[in-house]
C-alpha positions, 0 to 999 in steps of 0.5 A, a space after each residue: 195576436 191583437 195588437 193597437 194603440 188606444 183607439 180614437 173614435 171620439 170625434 168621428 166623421 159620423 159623429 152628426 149622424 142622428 142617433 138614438 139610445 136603444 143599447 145596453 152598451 157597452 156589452 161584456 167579454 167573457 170567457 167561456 169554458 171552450 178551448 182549442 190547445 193553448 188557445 180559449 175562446 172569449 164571447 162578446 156578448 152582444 146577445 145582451 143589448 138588451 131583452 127582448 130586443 137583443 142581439 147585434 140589430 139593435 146597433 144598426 137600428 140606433 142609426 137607423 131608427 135616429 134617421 128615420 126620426 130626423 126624416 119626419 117618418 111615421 112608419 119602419 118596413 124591413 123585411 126578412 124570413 118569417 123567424 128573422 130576429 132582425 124583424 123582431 127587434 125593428 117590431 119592438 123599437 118601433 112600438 117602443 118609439 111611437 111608430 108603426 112598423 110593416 114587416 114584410 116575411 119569406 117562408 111558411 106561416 106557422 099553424 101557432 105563432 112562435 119564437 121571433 114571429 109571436 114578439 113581433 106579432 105582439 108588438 102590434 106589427 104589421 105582418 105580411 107572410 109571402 111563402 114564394 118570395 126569395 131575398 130579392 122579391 122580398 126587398 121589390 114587395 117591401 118597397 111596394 108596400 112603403 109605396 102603399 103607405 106613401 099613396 095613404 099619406 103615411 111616411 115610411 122608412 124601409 129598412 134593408 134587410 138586416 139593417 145592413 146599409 151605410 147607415 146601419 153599418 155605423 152600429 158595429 164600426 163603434 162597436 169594433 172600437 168598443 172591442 178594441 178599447 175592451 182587450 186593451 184594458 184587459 191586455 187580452 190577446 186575440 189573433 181572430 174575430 168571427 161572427 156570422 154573415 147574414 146580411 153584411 153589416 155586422 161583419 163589414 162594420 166590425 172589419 171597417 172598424 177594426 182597420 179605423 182602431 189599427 186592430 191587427 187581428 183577423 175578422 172572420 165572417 162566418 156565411 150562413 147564407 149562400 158561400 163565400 165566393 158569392 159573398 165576397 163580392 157583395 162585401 166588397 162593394 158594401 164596404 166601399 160604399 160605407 167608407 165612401 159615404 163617411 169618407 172614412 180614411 181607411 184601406 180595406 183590401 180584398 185579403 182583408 174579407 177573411 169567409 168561412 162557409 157555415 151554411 150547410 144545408 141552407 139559411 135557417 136550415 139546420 143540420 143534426 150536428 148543428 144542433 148536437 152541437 148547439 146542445 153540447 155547447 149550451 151544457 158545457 158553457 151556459 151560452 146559449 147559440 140560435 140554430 140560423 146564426 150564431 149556432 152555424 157560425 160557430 159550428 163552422 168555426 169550431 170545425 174550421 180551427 180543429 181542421 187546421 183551415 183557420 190557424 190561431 195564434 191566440 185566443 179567439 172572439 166569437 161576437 154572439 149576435 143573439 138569435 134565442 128567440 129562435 130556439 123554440 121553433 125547433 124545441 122538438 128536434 132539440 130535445 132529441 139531442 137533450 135526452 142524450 146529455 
């Protein structure tokens, strides 16, 4: 059960950080027709910062694109796989800035744009599409390309995958603030926090922050790439460089990063349950899950709590990320699981 004092975050040790409004926040909590027991599960809607840029990378790209600004650059280059939502939004806030964006993309090359790679085309992005690369050698040719574009004259800023760095990392630890003052008010009880684990941000903000607002609630993260046991380290050392790098006075222990494996046959690969139960959930709630993050971690959750390997003793919050845009490469698989509701 969430249990705080009215947070105080109204003069932060980021608060010089540069900034730029992109948000619609703060964004809503709602209740939803799902439940285990007792207990119900209530949705942050972060899908809803704002259309078509949506979902939780537009509160790393605040920080992000304000730091860009305040270094003079000209040009944003992240990268990530050909459907990634968090290229999507940097296209989108790019054009909308003024500025020129490279998205360097892993996988195959669609015979017809679709979902996040047709808006990210449409914004007048740069696309390059590496169907070989991995995680690893997509961020060495990213930095190839920023190195490109230094060489033209041009002034880049890169942009880690996800937006996940220490900067990026502000958008959630205020978001983690706005949670707490939200439950407060509506005197909620919440015993746990889940939201997927893609490239670390989101949930190592979210864990920061909660401990910043005295939150006494577990953040689950949800890895919907790689395991846990992989990702634990790699949080561990993300979280120390952000409180490090804002001097944050906080403790996070290694019992704090609380992971459930949500991955199932790989990033972005969808299984037939996952997408059962992406159907089922739309048609019992009207929320609508992706198939690569917000679909998976639920699933995973879902399955976690009725196993008895997540035990909960009140309500839960899933923080929906967004990721719709990713539903319709996947429309032929999911109308087979349409026709059968």
């Amino acid at each position: 059960m969430s249990s705080m004092s009215k947070p105080n975050l109204n003069n932060p040790p980021w608060a010089s950080a540069p900034r730029v409004a992109l948000a619609r926040i703060p964004t809503p909590i709602e209740s939803c027709k799902y439940q285990w027991g007792p207990y119900q599960l209530l949705i942050k809607r972060d899908d809803l910062t704002d259309c078509p840029i949506s979902g939780n990378k537009i509160r790393k790209l605040e920080y992000l694109v304000g730091d860009a600004l305040a270094q003079n650059c000209d040009t944003l280059i992240t990268c990530g796989g050909v459907q990634s939502n968090h290229a999507r939004a940097t296209a989108i806030v790019a054009r909308r800035m003024g500025l020129g964006c490279v998205l360097v993309l892993s996988g195959e090359t669609p015979d017809v744009l679709d979902g996040n790679l047709l808006l990210s085309k449409m914004s007048g992005a740069e696309v390059r599409i590496y169907p070989d690369a991995n995680g690893d050698q997509r961020a060495e040719r990213m930095h190839r390309v920023a190195d490109e574009l230094r060489e033209q004259g041009r002034r880049p800023y890169v942009i880690t995958s996800g937006g996940s760095d220490e900067v990026g990392v502000l958008g959630y630890i205020n978001a983690a603030a706005e949670i707490a003052e939200q439950l407060l008010e509506d005197r909620t009880r919440v015993s746990a926090i889940v939201v997927a684990v893609g490239s670390g941000g989101t949930y190592a903000g979210l864990l920061i922050g909660a401990k910043l607002c005295a939150m006494d609630v577990k953040i689950i993260g949800a890895t919907v790439d790689g395991t846990p046991e992989s990702w634990r380290p790699k949080l561990r050392e993300y979280i120390d460089r952000s409180v490090n790098r804002w001097q944050l006075n906080v403790q996070v222990g290694d019992d704090d990063i609380d992971l459930i494996p949500a991955a199932g046959r790989g990033y972005a690969l969808s299984s037939g349950d996952e997408l059962k139960f992406i159907t089922g959930f739309a048609g019992t709630t009207g929320v609508y899950l992706d198939p690569v993050y917000t679909g998976k971690t639920l699933f995973a959750f879902d399955r976690a709590v009725k196993d008895g390997s997540v035990k909960l003793d009140g309500d839960a919050l899933f923080v929906h990320t967004g990721g719709v845009f990713g539903l319709f490469p996947q429309r032929e698989r999911l109308n087979q699981f349409i026709s059968q509701l």
